[in-house]
Phi, psi and omega in degrees: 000316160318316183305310177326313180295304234267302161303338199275340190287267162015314207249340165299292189342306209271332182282321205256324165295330168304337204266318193284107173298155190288176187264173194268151176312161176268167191299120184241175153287125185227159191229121178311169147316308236223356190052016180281183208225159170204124167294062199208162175266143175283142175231009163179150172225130181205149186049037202047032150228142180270143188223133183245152158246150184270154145355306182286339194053049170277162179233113160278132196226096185249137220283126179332326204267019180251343177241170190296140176323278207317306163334292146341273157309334187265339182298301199322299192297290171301340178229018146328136172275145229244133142002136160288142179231099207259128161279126191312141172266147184234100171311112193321108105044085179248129187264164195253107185285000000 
């Protein structure tokens, strides 16, 4: 019952470092699919969408396959989810009469 406990903490961990974004990028040039350019930092990538803030501080929220390959790759990369750091278990200790 404990192993369980023990996957189910684990697998919360690793579902919840996904959901929690990387911190946002610095300000870039970022280039469509189509090759117009916008100037902003990205501050989240979650469900194939990227949310940009612009110079002006409008927020635009566009599907990844909408920006340039390179582009694509540097989101994907930058807002990787990080390893979960899980401490090893040591099953608790019974003493034996």
């Amino acid at each position: 019952m404990q192993l369980r406990r023990l996957f189910l903490f684990v697998f919360a961990l690793f579902f919840i470092s996904h959901i929690i974004s990387a911190e946002p990028t610095a300000e870039r040039e970022w280039t469509s699919s189509v090759g117009s350019t916008l100037t902003a930092k990205a501050i989240s990538y979650e469900d194939g969408k990227v949310q940009l803030v612009s110079t002006e501080g409008k927020t635009f929220t566009l599907l990844l396959e909408k920006l340039s390959a390179a582009d694509q790759t540097f989101i994907k990369e930058h807002f990787k989810p990080a390893p979960p750091k899980v401490e090893a278990y040591a099953p608790p200790e019974i003493d034996h009469p």
